[in-house]
ChimeraX commands (.cxc) that place a marker at each C-alpha (Angstrom):
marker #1 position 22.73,-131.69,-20.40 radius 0.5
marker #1 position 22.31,-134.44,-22.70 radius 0.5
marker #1 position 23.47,-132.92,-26.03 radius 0.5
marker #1 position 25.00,-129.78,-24.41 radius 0.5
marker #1 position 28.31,-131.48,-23.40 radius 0.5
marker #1 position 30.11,-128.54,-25.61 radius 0.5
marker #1 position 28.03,-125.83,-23.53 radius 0.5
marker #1 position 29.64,-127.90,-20.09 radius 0.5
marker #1 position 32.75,-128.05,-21.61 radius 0.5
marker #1 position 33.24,-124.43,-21.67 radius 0.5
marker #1 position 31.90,-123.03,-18.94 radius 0.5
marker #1 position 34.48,-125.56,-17.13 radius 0.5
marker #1 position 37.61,-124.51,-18.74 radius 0.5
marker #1 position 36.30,-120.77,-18.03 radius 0.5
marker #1 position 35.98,-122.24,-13.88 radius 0.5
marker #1 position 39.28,-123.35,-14.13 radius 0.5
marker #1 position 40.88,-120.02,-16.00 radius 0.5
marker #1 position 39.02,-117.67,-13.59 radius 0.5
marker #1 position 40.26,-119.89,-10.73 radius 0.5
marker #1 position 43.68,-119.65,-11.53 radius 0.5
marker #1 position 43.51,-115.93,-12.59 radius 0.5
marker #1 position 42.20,-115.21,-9.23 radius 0.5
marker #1 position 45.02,-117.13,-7.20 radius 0.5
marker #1 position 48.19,-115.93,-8.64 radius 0.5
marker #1 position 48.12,-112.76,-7.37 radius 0.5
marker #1 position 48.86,-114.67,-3.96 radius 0.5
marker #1 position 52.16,-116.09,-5.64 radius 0.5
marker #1 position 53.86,-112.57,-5.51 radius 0.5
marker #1 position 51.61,-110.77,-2.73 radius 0.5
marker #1 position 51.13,-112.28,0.75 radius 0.5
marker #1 position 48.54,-110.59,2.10 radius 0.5
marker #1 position 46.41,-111.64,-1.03 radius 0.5
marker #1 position 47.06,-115.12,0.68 radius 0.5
marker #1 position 44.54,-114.49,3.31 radius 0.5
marker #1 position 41.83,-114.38,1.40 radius 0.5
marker #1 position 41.90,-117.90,-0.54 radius 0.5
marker #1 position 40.75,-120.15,2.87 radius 0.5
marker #1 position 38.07,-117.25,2.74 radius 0.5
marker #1 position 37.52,-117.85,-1.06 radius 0.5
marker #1 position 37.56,-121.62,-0.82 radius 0.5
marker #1 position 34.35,-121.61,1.76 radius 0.5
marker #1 position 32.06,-120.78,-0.57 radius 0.5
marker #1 position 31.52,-123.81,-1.38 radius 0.5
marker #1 position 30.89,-124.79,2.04 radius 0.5
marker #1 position 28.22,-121.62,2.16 radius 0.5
marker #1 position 26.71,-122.95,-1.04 radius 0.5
marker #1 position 26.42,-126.07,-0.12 radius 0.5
marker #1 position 24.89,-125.06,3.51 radius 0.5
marker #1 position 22.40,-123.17,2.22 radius 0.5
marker #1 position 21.07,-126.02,-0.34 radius 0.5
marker #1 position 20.56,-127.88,2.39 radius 0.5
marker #1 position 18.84,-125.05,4.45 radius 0.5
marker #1 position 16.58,-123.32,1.80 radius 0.5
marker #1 position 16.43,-125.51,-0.55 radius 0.5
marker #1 position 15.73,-128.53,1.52 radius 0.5
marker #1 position 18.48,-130.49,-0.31 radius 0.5
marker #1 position 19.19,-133.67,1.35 radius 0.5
marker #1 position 22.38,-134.16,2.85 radius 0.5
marker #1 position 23.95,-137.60,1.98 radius 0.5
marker #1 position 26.99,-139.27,3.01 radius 0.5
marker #1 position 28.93,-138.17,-0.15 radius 0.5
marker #1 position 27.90,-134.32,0.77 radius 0.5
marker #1 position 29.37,-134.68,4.34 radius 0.5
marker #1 position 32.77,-136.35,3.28 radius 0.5
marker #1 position 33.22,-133.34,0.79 radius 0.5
marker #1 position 32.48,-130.84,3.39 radius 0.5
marker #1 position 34.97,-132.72,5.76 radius 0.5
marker #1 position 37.42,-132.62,2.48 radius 0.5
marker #1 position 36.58,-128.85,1.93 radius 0.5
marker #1 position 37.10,-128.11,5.50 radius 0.5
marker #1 position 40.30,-129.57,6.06 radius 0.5
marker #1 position 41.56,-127.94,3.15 radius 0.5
marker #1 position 40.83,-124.50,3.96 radius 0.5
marker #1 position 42.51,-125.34,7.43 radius 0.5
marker #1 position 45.54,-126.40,5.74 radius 0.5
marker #1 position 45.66,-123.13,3.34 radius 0.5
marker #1 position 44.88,-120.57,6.53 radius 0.5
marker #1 position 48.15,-122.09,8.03 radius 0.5
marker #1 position 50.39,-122.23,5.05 radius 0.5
marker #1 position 49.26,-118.66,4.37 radius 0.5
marker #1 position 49.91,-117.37,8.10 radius 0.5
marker link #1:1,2 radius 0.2
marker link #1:2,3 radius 0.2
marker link #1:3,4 radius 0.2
marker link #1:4,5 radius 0.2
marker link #1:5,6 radius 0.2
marker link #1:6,7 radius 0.2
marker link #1:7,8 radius 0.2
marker link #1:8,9 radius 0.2
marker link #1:9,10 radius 0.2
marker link #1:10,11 radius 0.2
marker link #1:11,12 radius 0.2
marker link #1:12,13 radius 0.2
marker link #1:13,14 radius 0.2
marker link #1:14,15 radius 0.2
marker link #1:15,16 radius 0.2
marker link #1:16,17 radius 0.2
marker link #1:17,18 radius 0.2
marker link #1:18,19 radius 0.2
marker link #1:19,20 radius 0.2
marker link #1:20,21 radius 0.2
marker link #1:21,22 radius 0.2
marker link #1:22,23 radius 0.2
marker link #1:23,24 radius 0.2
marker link #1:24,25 radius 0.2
marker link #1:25,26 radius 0.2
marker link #1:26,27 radius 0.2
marker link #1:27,28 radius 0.2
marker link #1:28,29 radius 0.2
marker link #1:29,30 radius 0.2
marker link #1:30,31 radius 0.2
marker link #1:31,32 radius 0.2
marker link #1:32,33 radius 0.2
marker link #1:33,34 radius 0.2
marker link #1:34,35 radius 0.2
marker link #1:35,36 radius 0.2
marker link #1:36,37 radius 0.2
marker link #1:37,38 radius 0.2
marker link #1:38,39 radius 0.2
marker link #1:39,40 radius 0.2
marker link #1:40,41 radius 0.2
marker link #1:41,42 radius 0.2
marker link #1:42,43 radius 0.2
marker link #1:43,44 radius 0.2
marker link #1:44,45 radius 0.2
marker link #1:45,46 radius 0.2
marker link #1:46,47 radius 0.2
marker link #1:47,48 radius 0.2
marker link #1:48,49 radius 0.2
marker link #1:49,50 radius 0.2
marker link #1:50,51 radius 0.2
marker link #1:51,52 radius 0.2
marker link #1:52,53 radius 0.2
marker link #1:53,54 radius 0.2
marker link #1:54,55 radius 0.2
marker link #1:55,56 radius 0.2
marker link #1:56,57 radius 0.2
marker link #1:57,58 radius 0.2
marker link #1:58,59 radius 0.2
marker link #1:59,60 radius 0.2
marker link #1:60,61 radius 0.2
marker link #1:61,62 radius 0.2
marker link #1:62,63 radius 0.2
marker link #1:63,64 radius 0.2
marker link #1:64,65 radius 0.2
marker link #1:65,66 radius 0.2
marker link #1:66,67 radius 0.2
marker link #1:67,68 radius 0.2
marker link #1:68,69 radius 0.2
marker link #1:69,70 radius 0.2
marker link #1:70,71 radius 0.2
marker link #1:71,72 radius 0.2
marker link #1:72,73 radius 0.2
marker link #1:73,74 radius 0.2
marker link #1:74,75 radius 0.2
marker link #1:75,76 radius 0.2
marker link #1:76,77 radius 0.2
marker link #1:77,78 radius 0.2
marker link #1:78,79 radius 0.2
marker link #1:79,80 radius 0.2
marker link #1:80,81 radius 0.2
view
């Protein structure tokens, strides 16, 4: 990415606008709530199947973010319920 930092710039801030767009709904609608722990695993998926098809190796680092990811979406499927 090495002189593209403009190109990685905005394709975060669109991440974080999408991300937010797609939560708020759950703000005024609580059955909209139930589907952010669902939302939030794709990273998990994503991450799962790098290591399965793509033979990505799974460090250290990669567990203790699944164990972070996890525990979050516990923690959201009980606030929401």
């Amino acid at each position: 990415m090495k002189g593209h930092w403009w190109l990685a710039f905005w394709v975060g801030a669109a991440l974080a606008l999408s991300t937010s767009s797609c939560c708020q709904p759950s703000r005024w609608a609580p059955r909209s709530a139930w589907s952010r722990p669902a939302r939030e695993m794709s990273m998990m998926v994503g991450a799962l199947f790098g290591m399965l098809i793509l033979g990505e190796r799974v460090t250290a680092w990669r567990v203790v973010g699944c164990a972070i990811l996890i525990g979050g979406v516990v923690l959201l499927g009980s606030a929401s319920a």
